[in-house]
N, C-alpha and C positions, 0 to 999 in steps of 0.2 A: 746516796740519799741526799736528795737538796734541804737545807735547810729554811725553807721558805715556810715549813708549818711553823718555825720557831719563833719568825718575825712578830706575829704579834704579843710574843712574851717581851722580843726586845723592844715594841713599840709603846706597849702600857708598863713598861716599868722603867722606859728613857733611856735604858742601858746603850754604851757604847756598844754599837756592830757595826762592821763591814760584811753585810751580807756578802756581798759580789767578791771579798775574797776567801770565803770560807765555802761559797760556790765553787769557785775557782779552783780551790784544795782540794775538796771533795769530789770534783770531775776528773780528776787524774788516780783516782784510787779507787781498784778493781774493790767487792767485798771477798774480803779474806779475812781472817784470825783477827786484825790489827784491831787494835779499840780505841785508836784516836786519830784526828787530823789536827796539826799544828799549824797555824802559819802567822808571820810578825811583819808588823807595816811598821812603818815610822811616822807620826808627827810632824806633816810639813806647814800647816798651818793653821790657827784658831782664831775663828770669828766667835770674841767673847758674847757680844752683844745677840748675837742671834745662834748663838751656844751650835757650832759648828765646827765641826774638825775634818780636815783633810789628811787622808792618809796615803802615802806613799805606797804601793805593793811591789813583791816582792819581781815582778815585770817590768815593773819602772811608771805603771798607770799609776793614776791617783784614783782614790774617790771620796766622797762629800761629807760625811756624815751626818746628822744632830742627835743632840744630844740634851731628852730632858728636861726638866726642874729636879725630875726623881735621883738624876744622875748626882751624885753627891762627890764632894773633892772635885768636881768640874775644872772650878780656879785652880788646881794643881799640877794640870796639865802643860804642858810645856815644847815647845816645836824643839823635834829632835827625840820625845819620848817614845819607846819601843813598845806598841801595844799588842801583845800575844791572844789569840783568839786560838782557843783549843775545843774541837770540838766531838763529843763522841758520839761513835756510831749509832743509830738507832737502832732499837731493838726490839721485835716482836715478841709482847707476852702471852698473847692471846691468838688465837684464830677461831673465830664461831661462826654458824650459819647468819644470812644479816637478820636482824630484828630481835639476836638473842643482848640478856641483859648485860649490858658491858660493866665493866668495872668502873669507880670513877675515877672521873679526870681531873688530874690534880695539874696545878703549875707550884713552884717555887723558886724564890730569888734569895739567894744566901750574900749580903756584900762583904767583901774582903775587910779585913782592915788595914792598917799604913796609910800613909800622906798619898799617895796616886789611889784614882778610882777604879775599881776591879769588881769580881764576883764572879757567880758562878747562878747559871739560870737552868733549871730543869722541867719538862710538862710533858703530862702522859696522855696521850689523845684514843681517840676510836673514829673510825671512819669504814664507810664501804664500799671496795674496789673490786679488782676482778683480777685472780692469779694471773700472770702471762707465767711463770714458771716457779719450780719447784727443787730447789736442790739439796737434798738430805744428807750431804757430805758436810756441808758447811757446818750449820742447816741455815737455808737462808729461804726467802721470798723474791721473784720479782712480779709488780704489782702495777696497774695499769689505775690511775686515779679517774674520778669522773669526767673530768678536763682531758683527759689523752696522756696526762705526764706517766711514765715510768720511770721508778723509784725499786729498788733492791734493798731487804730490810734482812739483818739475821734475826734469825728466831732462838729465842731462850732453850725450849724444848724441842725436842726435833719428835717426839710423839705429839705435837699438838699439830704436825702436818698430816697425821693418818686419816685417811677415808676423804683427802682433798687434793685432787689433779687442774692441772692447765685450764683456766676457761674458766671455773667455778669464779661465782659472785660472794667473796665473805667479806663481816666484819672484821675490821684488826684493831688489834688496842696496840698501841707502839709507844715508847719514850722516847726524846731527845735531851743532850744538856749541852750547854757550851758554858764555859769558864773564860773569864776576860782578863788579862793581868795588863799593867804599865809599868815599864819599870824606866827609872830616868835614864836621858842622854849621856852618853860615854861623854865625859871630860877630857 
């Protein structure tokens, strides 16, 4: 699952993300059992002034970031700190025919406390796609968005797949959360 529905929880609420390495994580992991993707960049440089952080990946790419006003502890940050982006699997609560009443949609931002800036972002969405497949061992979804993307989603209950095959047009209500931690540079 990309996290690219998340982006705009991390953009209205400033949080530090590396989209592009929690993509990066994410595209090398089949859905199975697993309930998280980790991965840690380092801190290679901060443009205080226009609240900007470069982070190193675990490839040796960098990328850019910004960061914020909402981003708190900002000035804490430190070239060299380790910033852990964990992120969990989405998860399928619902499946309905489309037009039925979804549940609603919530976002929340919990911040860490300690001297570095961290948290954890959570938001439950509905949207309507179209099954590309169905698999009841997991139980999982994979799902064909209006744009062409395909996304594979586990599903909480594996009776809420009944009486729905390949090709159907549903509604899904899904969650995602990521958690951001920074911990300082080894001495």
């Amino acid at each position: 699952m990309s996290p690219r529905f998340l982006k705009p929880i991390w953009l209205a609420t400033g949080v530090l993300i590396g989209s592009a390495m929690v993509t990066q994580a994410l595209a090398q992991k089949p859905v199975t059992q697993q309930v998280a993707v980790t991965t840690t960049s380092v801190v290679q440089a901060i443009d205080s002034t226009r609240r900007l952080v470069t982070l190193k990946l675990d490839d040796g790419t960098t990328e850019t970031v910004y960061c914020g006003p909402d981003v708190q502890r900002f000035d804490a940050l430190k070239v060299g700190d380790k910033v852990t982006f964990k992120y969990m699997e989405s998860m399928v609560y619902a499946i309905q025919k489309p037009g039925a009443a979804p549940p609603a949609e919530s976002a929340a931002v919990t911040r860490s406390a300690g001297a570095k800036p961290g948290g954890t972002m959570s938001q439950q969405m509905t949207t309507v796609v179209t099954l590309k497949a169905i698999d009841t061992t997991v139980p999982s979804v994979t799902i064909t968005m209006a744009d062409g993307a395909t996304m594979t989603f586990k599903v909480e209950d594996k009776k809420s797949l009944e009486g729905f095959k390949a090709g159907d047009k549903v509604q899904i209500t899904y969650t995602q959360a990521l958690a951001i931690s920074v911990a300082p540079a080894a001495k």
